[in-house]
C-alpha positions as YAML, in Angstrom:
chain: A
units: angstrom
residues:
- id: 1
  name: UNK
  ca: [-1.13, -9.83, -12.29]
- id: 2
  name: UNK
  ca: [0.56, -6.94, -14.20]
- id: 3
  name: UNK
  ca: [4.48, -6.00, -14.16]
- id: 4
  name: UNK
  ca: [4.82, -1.91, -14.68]
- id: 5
  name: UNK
  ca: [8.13, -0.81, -15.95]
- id: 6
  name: UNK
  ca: [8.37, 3.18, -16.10]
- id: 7
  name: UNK
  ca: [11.69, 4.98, -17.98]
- id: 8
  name: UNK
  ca: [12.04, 8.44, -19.13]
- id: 9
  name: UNK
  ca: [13.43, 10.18, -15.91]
- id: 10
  name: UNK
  ca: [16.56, 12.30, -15.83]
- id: 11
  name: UNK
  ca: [18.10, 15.50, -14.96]
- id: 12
  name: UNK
  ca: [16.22, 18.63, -16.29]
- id: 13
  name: UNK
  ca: [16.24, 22.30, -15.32]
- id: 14
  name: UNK
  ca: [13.63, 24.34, -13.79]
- id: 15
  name: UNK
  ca: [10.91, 25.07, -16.51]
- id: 16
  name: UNK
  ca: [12.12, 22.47, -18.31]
- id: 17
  name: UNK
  ca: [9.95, 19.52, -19.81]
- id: 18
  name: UNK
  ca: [9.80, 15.33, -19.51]
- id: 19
  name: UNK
  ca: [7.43, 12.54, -20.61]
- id: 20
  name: UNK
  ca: [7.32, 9.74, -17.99]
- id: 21
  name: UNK
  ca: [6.64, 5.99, -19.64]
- id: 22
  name: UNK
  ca: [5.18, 2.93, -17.85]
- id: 23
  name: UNK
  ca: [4.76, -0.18, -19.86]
- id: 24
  name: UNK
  ca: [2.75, -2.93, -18.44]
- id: 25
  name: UNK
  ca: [3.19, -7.11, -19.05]
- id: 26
  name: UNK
  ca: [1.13, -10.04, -18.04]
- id: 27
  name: UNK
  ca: [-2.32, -9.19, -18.10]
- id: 28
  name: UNK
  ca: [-5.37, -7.45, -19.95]
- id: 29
  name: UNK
  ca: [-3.86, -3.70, -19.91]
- id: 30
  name: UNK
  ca: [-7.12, -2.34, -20.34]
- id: 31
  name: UNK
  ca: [-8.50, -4.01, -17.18]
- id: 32
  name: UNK
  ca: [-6.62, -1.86, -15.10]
- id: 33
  name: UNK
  ca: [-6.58, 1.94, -14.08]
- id: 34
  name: UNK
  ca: [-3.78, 3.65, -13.83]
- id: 35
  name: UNK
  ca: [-1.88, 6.74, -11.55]
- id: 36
  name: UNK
  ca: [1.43, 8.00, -11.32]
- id: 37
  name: UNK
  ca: [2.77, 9.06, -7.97]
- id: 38
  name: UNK
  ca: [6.00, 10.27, -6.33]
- id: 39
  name: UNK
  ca: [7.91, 9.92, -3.51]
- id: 40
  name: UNK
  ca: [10.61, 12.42, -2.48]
- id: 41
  name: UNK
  ca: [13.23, 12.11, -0.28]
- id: 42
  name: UNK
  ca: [12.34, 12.17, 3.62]
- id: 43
  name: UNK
  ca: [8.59, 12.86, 2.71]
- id: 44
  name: UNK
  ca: [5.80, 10.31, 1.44]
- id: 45
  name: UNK
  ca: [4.50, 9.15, -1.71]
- id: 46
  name: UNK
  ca: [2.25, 11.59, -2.92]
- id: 47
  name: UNK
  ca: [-0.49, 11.47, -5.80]
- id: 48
  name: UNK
  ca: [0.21, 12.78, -9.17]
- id: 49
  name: UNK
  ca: [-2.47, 12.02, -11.70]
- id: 50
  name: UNK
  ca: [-5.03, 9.06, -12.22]
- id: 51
  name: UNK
  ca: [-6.18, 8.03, -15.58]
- id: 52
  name: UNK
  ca: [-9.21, 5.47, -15.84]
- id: 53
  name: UNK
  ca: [-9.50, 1.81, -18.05]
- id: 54
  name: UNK
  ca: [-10.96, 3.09, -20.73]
- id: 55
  name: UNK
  ca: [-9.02, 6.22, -20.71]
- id: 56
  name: UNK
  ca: [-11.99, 8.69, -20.68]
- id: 57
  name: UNK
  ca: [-11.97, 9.83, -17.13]
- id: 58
  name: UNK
  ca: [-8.33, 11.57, -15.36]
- id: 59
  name: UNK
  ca: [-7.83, 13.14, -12.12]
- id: 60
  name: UNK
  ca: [-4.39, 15.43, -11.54]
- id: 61
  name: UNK
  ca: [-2.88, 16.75, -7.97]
- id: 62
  name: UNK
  ca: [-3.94, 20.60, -7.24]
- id: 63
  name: UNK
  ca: [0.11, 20.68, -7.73]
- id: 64
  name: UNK
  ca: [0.44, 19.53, -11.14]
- id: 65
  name: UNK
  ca: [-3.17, 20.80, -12.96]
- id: 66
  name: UNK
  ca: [-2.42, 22.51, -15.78]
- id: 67
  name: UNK
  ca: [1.03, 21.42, -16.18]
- id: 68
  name: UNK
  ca: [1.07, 17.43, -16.34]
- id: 69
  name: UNK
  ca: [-1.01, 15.44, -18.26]
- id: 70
  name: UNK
  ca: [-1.89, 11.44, -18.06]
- id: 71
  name: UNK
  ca: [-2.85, 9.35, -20.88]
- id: 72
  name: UNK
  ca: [-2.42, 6.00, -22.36]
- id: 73
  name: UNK
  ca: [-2.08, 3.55, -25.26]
- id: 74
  name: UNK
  ca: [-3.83, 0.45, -24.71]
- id: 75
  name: UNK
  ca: [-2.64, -0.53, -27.81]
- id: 76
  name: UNK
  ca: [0.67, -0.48, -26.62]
- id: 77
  name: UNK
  ca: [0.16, -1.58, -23.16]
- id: 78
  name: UNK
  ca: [1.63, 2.20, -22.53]
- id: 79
  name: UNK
  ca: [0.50, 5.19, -19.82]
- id: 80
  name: UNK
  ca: [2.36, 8.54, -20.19]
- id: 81
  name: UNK
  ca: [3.01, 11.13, -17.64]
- id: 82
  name: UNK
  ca: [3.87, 14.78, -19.50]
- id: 83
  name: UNK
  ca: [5.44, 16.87, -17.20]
- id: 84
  name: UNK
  ca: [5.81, 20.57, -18.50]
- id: 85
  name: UNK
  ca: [6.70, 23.71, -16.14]
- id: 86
  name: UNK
  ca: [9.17, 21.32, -13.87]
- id: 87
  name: UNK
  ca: [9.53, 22.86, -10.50]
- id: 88
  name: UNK
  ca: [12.89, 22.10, -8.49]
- id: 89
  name: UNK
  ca: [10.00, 20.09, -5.32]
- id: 90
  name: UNK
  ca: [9.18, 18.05, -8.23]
- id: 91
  name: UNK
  ca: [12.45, 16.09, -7.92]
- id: 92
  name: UNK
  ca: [11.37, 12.99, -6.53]
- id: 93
  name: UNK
  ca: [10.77, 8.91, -7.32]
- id: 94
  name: UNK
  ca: [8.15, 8.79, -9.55]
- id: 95
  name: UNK
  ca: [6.13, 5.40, -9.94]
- id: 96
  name: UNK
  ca: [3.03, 4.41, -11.59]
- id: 97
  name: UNK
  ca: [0.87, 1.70, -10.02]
- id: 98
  name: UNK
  ca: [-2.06, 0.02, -11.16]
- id: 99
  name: UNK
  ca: [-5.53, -0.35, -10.01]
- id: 100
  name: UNK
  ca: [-7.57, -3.82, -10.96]
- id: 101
  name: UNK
  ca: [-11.65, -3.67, -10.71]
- id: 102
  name: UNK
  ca: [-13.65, -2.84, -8.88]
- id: 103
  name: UNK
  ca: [-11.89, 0.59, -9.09]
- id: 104
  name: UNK
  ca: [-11.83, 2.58, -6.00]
- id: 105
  name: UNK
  ca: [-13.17, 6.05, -5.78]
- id: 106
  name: UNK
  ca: [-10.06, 7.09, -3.07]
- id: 107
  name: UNK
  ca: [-7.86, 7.28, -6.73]
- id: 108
  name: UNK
  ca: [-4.93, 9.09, -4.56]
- id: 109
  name: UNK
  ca: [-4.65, 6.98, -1.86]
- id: 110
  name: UNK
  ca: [-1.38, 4.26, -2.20]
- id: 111
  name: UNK
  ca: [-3.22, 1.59, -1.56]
- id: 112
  name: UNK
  ca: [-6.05, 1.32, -3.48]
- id: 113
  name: UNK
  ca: [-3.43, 0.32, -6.58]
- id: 114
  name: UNK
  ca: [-2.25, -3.41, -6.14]
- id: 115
  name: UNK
  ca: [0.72, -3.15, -8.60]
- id: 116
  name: UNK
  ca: [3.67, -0.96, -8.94]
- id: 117
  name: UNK
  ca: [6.54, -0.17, -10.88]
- id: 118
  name: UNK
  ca: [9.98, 0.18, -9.15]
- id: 119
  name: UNK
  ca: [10.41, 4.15, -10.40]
- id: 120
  name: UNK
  ca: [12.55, 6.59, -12.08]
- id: 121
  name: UNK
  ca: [13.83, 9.31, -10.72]
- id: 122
  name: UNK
  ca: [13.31, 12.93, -11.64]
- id: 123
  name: UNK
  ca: [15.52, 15.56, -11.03]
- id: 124
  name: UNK
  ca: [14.51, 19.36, -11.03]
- id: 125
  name: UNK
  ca: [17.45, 21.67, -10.72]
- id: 126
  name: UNK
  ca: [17.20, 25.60, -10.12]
...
């Protein structure tokens, strides 16, 4: 099993810029492939970006390409969401969630990932 922690959320203005944290505990990081989604309020969770084990392969959201970006650290047990361009329908839960072999080729579909992280919320005012 894996625990996913994410930080970095907050208030920002339109335009404006954040960098989205998850670190994971318990098992072999590497294992696992990661995405970020987010859930806003009334509406549901939604697929942001999908970044594979090793790192090499990433998928984005036709909403977000171009303006976020998803990486990771295995050597710190770390995946990153950079959000750049924020756009007030941004503002939302966003959680990252982890996806343990054999990976699934539905990457942003909910529940192909078996862990999650309880969120931080982003804010996008106008």
């Amino acid at each position: 099993q894996v625990q996913l922690v994410e930080s970095g959320g907050g208030l920002v203005q339109a335009g404006g810029s954040l960098r989205l944290s998850c670190v994971a505990s318990g098992s072999t990081f590497s294992n696992y492939a990661l995405g970020w989604f987010r859930q806003a309020p009334g509406k549901e969770r939604e697929f942001v970006a999908r970044i594979s084990a090793s790192g090499v392969s990433t998928r984005a959201a036709d909403s977000v390409k171009g303006r976020f970006t998803i990486s990771r650290d295995n050597a710190k047990n770390t995946v990153y969401l950079q959000m750049t361009s924020l756009r007030p329908e941004g503002t939302a839960v966003y959680s990252c969630a982890a996806d343990s072999p054999p990976y699934s080729v539905i990457y942003y579909r909910p529940s192909t990932y078996q862990y999650w992280g309880q969120g931080t919320q982003v804010t996008v005012s106008s």
